[in-house]
SEKEVEX-863631 format. One record per atom (N, C-alpha, C, O, CB): residue in three letters; atom name; x, y, z. Coordinates in nm, 2 decimals. Last residue first. Glycine has a CB too. Example, Ala and Ser with C-alpha at 12.3 -4.5 7.8 and 13.67 -1.06 7.14 Angstrom:
2
+------+------+--------+--------+--------+
: rest : atom :     xx :     yy :     zz :
+------+------+--------+--------+--------+
:  SER :    N :   1.28 :  -0.22 :   0.71 :
:  SER :   CA :   1.37 :  -0.11 :   0.71 :
:  SER :    C :   1.29 :   0.00 :   0.79 :
:  SER :    O :   1.34 :   0.11 :   0.80 :
:  SER :   CB :   1.41 :  -0.06 :   0.57 :
:  ALA :    N :   1.32 :  -0.57 :   0.78 :
:  ALA :   CA :   1.23 :  -0.45 :   0.78 :
:  ALA :    C :   1.32 :  -0.33 :   0.78 :
:  ALA :    O :   1.42 :  -0.33 :   0.85 :
:  ALA :   CB :   1.13 :  -0.45 :   0.90 :
+------+------+--------+--------+--------+
//
This chain:
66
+------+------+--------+--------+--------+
: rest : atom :     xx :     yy :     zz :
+------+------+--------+--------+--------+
:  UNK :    N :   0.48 :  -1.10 :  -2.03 :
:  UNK :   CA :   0.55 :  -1.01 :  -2.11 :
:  UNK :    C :   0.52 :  -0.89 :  -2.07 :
:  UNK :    O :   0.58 :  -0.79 :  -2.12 :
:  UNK :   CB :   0.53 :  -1.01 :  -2.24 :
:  UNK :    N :   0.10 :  -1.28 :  -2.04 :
:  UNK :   CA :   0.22 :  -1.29 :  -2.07 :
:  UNK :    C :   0.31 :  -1.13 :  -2.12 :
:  UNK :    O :   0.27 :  -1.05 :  -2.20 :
:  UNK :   CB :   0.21 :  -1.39 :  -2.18 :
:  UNK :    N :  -0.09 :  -1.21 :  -1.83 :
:  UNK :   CA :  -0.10 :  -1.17 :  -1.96 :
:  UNK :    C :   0.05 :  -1.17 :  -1.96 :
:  UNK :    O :   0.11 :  -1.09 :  -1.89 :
:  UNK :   CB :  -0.19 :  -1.04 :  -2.02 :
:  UNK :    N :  -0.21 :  -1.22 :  -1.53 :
:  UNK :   CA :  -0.18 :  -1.33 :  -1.63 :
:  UNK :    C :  -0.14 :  -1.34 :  -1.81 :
:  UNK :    O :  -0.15 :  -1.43 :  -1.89 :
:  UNK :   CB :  -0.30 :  -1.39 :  -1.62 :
:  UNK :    N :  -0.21 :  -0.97 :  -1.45 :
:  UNK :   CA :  -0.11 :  -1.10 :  -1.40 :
:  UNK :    C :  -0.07 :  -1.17 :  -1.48 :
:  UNK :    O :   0.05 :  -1.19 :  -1.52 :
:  UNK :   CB :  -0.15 :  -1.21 :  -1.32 :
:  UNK :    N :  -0.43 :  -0.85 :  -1.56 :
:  UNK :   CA :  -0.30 :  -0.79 :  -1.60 :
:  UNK :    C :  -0.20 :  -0.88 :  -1.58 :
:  UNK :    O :  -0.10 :  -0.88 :  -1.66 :
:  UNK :   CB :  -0.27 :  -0.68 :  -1.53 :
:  UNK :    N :  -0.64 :  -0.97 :  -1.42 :
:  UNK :   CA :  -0.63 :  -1.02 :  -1.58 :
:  UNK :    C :  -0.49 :  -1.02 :  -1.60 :
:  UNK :    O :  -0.42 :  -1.11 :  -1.64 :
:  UNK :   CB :  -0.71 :  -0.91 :  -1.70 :
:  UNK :    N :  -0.59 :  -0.89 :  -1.11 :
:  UNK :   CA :  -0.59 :  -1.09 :  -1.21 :
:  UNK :    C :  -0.57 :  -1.06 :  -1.30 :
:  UNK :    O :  -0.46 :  -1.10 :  -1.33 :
:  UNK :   CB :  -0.72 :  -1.21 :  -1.23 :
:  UNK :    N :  -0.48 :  -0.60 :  -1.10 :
:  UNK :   CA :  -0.57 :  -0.71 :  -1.13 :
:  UNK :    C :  -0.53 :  -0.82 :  -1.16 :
:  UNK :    O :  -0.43 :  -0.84 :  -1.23 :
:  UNK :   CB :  -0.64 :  -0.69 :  -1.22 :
:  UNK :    N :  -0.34 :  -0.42 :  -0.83 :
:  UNK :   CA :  -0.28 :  -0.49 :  -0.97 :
:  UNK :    C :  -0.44 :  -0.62 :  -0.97 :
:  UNK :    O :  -0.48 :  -0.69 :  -0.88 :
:  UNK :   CB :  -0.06 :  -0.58 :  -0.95 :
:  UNK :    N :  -0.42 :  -0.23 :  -0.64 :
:  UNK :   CA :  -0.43 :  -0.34 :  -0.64 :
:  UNK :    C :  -0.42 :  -0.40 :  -0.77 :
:  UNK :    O :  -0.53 :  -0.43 :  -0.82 :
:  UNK :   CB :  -0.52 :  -0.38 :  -0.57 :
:  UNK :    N :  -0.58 :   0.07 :  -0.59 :
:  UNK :   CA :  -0.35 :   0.04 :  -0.60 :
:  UNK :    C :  -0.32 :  -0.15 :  -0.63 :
:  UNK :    O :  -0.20 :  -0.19 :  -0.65 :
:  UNK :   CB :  -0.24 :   0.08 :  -0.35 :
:  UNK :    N :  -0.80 :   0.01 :  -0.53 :
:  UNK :   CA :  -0.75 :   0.07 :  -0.66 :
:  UNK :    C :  -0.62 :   0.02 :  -0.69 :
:  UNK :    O :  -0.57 :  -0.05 :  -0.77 :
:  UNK :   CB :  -0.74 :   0.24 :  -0.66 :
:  UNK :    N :  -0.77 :  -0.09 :  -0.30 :
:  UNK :   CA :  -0.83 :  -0.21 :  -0.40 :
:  UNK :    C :  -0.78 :  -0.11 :  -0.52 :
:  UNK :    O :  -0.70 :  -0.16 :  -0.61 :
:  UNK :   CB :  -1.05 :  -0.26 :  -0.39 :
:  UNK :    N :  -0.72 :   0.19 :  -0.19 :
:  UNK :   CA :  -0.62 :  -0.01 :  -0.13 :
:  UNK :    C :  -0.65 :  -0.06 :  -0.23 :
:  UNK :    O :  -0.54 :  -0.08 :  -0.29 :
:  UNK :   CB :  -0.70 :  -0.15 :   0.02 :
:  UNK :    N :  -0.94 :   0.31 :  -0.16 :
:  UNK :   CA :  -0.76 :   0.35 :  -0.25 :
:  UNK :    C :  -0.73 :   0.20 :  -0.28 :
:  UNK :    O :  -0.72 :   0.13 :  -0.37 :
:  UNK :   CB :  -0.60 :   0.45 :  -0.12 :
:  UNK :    N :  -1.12 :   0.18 :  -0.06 :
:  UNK :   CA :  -1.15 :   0.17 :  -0.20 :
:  UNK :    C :  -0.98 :   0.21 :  -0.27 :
:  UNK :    O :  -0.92 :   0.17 :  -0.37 :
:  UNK :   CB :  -1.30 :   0.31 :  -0.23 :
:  UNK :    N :  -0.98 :   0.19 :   0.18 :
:  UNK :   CA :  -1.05 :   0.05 :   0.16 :
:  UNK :    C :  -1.02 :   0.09 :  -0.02 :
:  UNK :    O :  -0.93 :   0.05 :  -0.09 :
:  UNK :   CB :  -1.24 :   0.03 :   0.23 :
:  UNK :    N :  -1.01 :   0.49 :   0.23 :
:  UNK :   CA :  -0.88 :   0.46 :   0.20 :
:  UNK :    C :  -0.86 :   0.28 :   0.18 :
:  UNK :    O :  -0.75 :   0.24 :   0.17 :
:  UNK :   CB :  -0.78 :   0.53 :   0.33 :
:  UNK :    N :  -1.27 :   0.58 :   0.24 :
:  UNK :   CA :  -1.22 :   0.57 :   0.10 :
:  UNK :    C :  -1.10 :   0.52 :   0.12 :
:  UNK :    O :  -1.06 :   0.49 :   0.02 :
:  UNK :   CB :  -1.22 :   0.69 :   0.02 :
:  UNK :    N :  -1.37 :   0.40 :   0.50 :
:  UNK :   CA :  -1.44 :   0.33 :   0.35 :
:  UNK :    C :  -1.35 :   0.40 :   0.25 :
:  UNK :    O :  -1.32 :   0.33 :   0.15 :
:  UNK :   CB :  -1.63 :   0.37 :   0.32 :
:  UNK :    N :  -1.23 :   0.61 :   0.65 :
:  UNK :   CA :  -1.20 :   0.45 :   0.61 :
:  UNK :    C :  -1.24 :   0.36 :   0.50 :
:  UNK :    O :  -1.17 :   0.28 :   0.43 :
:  UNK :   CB :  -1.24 :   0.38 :   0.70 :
:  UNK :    N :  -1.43 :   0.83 :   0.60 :
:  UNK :   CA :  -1.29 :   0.81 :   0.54 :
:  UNK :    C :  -1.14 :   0.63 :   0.53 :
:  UNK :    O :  -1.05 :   0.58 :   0.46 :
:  UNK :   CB :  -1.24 :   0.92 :   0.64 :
:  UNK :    N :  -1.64 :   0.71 :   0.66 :
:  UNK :   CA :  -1.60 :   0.75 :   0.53 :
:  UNK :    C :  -1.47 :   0.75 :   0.52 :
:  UNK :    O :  -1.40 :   0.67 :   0.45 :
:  UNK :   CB :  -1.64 :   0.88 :   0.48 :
:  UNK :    N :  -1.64 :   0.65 :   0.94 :
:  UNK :   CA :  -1.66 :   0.54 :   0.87 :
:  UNK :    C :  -1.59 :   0.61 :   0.72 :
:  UNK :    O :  -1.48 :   0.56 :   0.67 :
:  UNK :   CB :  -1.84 :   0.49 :   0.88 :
:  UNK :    N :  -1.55 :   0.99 :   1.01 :
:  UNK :   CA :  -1.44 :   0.83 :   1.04 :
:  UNK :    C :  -1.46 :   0.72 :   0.93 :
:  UNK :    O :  -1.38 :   0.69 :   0.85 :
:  UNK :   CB :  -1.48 :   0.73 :   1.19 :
:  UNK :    N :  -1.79 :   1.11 :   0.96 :
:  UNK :   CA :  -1.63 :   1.10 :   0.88 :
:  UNK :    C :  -1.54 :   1.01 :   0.89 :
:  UNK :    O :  -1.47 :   0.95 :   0.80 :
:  UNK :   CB :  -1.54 :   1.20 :   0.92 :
:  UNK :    N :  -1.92 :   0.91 :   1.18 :
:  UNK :   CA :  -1.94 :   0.92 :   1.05 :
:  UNK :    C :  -1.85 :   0.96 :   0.96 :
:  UNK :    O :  -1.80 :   0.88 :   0.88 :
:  UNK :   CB :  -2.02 :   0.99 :   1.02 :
:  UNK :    N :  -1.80 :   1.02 :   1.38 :
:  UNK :   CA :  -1.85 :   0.88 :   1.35 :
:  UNK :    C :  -1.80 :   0.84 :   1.21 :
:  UNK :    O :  -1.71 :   0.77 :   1.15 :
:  UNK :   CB :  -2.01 :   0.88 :   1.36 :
:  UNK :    N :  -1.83 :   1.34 :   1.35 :
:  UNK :   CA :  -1.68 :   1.29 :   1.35 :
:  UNK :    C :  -1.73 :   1.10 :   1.35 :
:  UNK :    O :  -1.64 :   1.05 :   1.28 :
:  UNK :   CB :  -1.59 :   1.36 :   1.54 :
:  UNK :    N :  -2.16 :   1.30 :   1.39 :
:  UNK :   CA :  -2.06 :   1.37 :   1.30 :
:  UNK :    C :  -1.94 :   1.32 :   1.27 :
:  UNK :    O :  -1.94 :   1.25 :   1.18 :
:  UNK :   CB :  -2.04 :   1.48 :   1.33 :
:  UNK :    N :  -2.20 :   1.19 :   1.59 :
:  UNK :   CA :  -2.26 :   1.13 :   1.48 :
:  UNK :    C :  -2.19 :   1.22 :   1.34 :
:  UNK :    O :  -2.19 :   1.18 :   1.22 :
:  UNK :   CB :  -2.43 :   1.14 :   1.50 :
:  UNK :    N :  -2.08 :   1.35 :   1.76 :
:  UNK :   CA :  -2.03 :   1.16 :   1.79 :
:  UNK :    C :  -2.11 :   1.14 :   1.63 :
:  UNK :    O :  -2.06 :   1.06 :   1.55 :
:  UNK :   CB :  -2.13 :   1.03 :   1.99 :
:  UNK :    N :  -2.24 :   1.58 :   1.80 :
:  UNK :   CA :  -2.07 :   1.56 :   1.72 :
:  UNK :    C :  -2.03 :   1.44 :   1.71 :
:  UNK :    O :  -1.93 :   1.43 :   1.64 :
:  UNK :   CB :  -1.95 :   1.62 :   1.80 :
:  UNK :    N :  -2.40 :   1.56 :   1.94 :
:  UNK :   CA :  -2.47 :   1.51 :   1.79 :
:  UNK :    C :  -2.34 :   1.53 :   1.74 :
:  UNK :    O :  -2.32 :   1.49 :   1.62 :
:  UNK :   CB :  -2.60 :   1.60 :   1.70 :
:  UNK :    N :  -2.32 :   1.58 :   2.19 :
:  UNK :   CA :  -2.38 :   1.44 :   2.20 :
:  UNK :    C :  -2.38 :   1.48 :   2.01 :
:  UNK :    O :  -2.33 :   1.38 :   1.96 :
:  UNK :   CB :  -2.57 :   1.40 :   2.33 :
:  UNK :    N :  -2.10 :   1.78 :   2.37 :
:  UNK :   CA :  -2.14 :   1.80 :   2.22 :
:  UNK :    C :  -2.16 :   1.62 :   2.19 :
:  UNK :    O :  -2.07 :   1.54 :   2.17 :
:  UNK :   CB :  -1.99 :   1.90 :   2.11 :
:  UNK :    N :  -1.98 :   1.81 :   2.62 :
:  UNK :   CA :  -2.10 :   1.83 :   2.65 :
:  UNK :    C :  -2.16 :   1.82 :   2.47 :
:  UNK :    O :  -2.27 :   1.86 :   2.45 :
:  UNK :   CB :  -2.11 :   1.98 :   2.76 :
:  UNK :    N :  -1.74 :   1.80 :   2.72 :
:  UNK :   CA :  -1.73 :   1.83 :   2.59 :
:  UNK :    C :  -1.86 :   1.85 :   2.57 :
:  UNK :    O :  -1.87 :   1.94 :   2.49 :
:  UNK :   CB :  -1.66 :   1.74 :   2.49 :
:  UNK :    N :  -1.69 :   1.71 :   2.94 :
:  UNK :   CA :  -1.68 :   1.80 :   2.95 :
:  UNK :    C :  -1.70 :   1.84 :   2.86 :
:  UNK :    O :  -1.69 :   1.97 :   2.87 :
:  UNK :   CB :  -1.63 :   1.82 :   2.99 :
:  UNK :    N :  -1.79 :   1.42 :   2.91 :
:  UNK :   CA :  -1.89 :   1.48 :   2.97 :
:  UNK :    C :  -1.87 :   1.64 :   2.93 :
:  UNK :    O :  -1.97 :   1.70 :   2.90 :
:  UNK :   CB :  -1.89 :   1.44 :   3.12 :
:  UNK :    N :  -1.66 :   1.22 :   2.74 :
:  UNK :   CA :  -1.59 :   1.31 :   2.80 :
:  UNK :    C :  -1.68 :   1.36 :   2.80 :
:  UNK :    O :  -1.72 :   1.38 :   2.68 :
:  UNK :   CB :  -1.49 :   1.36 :   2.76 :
:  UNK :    N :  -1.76 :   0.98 :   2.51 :
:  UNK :   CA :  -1.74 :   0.98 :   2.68 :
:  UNK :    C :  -1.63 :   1.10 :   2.73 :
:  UNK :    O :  -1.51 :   1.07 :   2.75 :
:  UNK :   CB :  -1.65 :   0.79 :   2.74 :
:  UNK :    N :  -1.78 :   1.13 :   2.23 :
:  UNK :   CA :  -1.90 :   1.03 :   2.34 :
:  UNK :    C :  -1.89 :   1.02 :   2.47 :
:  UNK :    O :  -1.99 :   1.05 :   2.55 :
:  UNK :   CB :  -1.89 :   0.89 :   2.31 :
:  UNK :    N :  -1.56 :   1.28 :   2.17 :
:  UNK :   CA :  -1.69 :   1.33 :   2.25 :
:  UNK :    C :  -1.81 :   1.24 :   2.30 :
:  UNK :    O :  -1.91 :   1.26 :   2.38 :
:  UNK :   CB :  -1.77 :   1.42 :   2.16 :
:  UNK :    N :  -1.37 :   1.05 :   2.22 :
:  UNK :   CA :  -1.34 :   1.10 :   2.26 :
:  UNK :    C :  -1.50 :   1.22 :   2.32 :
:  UNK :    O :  -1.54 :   1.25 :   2.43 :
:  UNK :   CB :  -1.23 :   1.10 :   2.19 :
:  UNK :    N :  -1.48 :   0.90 :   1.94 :
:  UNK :   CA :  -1.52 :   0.83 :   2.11 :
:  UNK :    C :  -1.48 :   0.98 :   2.21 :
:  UNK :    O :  -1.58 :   1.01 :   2.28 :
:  UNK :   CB :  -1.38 :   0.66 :   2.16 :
:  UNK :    N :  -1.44 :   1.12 :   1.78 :
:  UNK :   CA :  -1.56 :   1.07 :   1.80 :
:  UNK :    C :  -1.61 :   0.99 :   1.94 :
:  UNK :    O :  -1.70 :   1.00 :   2.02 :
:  UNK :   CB :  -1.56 :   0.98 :   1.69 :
:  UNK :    N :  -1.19 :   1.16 :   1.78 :
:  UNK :   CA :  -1.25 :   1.23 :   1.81 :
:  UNK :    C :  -1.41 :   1.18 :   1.86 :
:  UNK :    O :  -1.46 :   1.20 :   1.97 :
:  UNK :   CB :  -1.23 :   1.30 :   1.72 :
:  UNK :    N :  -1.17 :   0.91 :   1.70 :
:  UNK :   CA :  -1.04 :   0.92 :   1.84 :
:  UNK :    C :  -1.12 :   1.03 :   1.87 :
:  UNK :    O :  -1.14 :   1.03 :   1.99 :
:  UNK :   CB :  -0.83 :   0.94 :   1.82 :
:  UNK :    N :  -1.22 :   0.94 :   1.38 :
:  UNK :   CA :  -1.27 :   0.83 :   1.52 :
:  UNK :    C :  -1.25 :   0.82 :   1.68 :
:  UNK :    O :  -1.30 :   0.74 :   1.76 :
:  UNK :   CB :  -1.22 :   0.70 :   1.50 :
:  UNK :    N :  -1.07 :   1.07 :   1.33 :
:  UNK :   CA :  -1.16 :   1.14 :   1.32 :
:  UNK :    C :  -1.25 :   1.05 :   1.41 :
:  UNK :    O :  -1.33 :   1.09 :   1.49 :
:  UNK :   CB :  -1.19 :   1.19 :   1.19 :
:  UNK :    N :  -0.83 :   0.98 :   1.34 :
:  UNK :   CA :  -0.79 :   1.10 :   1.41 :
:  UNK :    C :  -1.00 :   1.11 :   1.41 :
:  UNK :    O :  -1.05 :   1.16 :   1.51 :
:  UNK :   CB :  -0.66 :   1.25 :   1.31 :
:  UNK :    N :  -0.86 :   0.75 :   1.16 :
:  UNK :   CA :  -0.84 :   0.71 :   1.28 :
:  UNK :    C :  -0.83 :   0.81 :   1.42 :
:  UNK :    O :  -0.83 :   0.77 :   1.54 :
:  UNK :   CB :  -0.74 :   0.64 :   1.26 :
:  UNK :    N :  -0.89 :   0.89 :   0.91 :
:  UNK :   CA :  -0.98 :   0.82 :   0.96 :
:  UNK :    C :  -0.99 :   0.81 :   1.10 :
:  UNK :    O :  -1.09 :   0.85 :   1.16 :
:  UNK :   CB :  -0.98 :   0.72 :   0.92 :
:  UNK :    N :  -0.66 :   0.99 :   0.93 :
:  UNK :   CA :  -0.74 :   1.07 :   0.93 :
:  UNK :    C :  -0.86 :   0.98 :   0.96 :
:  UNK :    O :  -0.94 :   1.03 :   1.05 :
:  UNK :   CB :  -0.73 :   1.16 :   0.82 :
:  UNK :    N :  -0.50 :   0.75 :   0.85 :
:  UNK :   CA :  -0.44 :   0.81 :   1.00 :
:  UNK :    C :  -0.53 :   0.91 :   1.01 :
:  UNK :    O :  -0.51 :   0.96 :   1.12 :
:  UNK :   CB :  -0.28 :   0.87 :   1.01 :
:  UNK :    N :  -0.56 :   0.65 :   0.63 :
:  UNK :   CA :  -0.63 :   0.57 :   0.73 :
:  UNK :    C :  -0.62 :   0.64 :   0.88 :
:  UNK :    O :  -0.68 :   0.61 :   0.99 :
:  UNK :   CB :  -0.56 :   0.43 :   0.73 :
:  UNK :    N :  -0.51 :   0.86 :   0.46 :
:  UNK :   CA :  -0.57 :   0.83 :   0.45 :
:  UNK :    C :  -0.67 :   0.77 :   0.57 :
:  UNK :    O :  -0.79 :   0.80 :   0.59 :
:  UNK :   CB :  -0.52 :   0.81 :   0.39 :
:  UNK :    N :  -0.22 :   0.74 :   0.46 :
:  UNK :   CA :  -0.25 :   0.87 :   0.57 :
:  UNK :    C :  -0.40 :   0.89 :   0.56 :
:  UNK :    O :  -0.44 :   0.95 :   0.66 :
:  UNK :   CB :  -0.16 :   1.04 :   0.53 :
:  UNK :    N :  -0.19 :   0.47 :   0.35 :
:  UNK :   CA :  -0.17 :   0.52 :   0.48 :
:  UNK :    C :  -0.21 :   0.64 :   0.57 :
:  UNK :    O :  -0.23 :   0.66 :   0.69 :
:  UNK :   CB :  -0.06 :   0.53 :   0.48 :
:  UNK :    N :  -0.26 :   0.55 :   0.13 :
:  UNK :   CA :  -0.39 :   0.47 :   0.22 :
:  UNK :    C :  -0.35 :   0.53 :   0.34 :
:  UNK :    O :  -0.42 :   0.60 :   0.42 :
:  UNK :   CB :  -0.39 :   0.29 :   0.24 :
:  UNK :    N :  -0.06 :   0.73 :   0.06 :
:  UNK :   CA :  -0.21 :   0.77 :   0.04 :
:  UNK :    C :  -0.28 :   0.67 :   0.15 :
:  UNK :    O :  -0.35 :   0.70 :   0.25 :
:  UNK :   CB :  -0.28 :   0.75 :  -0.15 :
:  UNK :    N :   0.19 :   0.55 :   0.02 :
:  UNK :   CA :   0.18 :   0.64 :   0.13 :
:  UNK :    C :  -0.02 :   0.71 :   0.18 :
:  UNK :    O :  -0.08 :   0.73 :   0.29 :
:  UNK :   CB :   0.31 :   0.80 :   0.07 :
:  UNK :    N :   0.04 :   0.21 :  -0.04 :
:  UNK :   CA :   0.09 :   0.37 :  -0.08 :
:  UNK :    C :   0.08 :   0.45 :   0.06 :
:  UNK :    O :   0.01 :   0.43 :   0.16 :
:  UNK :   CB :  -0.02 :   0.46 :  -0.21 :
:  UNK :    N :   0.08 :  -0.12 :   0.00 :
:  UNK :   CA :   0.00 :   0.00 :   0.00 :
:  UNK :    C :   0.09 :   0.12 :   0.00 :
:  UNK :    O :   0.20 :   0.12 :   0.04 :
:  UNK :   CB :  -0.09 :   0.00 :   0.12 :
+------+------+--------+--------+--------+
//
């Protein structure tokens, strides 16, 4: 995998760290931000999934001699 998934996945994982982070910290007192920052999370994981499979050399190309 490419530098792209990678950082890719490190924004995902910042935007999930947020997410729990306003779920259980009382002091942050912001309950519809968990469905926000959640949600960026899932997306952005779902696109650095879709980078992954892009960067992924096909079967056909394998098999074609030269």
């Amino acid at each position: 995998m490419s530098e792209d998934v990678w950082l890719i996945v490190a924004v995902g994982g910042v935007w999930a760290l947020l997410a729990v982070l306003y779920a259980v910290v009382p002091m942050f007192d912001m309950p519809g931000s968990v469905l926000i920052w959640g949600a960026g999370a899932v997306l952005f994981l779902a696109l650095a999934g879709a980078v992954g499979l892009a960067e992924r050399p096909s079967q056909r190309h394998r098999s074609l001699p030269g």
